[in-house]
N, C-alpha and C positions, 0 to 999 in steps of 0.2 A: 472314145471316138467323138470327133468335135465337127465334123462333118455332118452338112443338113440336109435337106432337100425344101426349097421355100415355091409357094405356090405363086401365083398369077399376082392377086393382090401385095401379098407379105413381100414383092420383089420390087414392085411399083412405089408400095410405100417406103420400103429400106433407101431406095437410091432418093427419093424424095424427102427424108427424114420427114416422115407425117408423121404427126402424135396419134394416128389409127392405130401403129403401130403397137402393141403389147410389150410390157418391160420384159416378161421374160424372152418375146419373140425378138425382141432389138440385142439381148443377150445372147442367144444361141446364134445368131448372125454374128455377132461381133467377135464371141468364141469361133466361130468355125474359122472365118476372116482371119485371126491371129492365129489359129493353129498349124495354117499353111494347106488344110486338109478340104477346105472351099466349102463354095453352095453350091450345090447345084441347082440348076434351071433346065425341065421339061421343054424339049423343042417346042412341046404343045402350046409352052406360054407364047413364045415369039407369037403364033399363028392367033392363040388368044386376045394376046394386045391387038393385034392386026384387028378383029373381030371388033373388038372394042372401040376402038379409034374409028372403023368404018359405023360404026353406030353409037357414035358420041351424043348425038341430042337426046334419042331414047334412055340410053342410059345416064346421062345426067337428071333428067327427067326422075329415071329413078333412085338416084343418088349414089351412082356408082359413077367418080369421074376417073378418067384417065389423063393426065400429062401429055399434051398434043408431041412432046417428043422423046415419049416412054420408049417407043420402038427402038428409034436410033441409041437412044441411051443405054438399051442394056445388051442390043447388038455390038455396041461401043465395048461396053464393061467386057463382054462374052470374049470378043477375040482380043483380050489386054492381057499376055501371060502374067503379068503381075497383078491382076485385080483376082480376085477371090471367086467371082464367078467362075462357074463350072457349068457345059454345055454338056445337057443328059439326051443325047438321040432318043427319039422312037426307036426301039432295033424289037428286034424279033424276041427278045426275051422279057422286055416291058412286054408288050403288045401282046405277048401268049400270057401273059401275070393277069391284063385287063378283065378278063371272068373272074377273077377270083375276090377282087375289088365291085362287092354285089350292086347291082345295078337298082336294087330296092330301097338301099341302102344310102349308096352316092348316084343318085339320078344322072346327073349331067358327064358326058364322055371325055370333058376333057380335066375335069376332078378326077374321074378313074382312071385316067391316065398319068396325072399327076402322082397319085396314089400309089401305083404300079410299080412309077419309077421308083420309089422309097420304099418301096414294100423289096424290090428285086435290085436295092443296093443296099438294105436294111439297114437305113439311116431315118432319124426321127422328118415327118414331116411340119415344116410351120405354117403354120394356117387358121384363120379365123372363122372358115367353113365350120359352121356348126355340123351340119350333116356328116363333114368326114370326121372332126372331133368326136362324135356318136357314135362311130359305126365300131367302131374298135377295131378296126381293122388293119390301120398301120396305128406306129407310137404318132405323136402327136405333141407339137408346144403352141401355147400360146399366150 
């Protein structure tokens, strides 16, 4: 199975070619991309970026930036049947997964939901979150 599930950041950087990126995370993106089998993307990120973009000086501040046209870029990638991207709804089966993705664990709601979704298509997630790296909760690259 060459199919992923990439978080908030790892999706930002992938379309950006950042060198944040991890060799093995640029790998398993570029595996899934050629297998035909996708990435998938957490609606939660669309709403994430959003978050992020409405609060871009704080978080540059804290050195987290985002691409003033990350949104449109991967709404672009999302509805392009030929890009690799894969659009993963919130649905009712993420969202009942979200308890099991511990809250002590992954603090922030839209990590666990990220989480959720790879835990309830059981595909590896990528991600630079240490916390969810830690939690051992889903597989994990990075």
């Amino acid at each position: 199975m060459a199919a992923v599930v990439a978080d908030t950041h790892t999706i930002i950087w992938a379309m950006t070619n950042s060198p944040k990126l991890s060799v093995p995370a640029r790998d398993a993106l570029e595996k899934a991309a050629k297998s035909g089998e996708g990435i998938y993307i957490s609606a939660i990120t669309v709403v994430e970026i959003v978050y992020l973009l409405e609060n871009k000086q704080k978080n540059k501040e804290k050195g987290v930036g985002v691409p003033n046209d990350a949104l449109e870029r991967l709404l672009e990638a999302l509805r392009k049947p030929e890009d690799p991207y894969r659009a993963a709804p919130l649905d009712l089966n993420i969202a009942s997964s979200t308890p099991k993705i511990l809250r002590q664990k992954i603090p922030e709601i839209a990590d666990r939901i990220i989480s959720a979704t790879a835990l309830c298509k059981n595909l590896p997630l990528v991600t630079r979150d240490k916390q969810i790296r830690d939690s051992g909760l889903v597989e994990t690259i990075w």
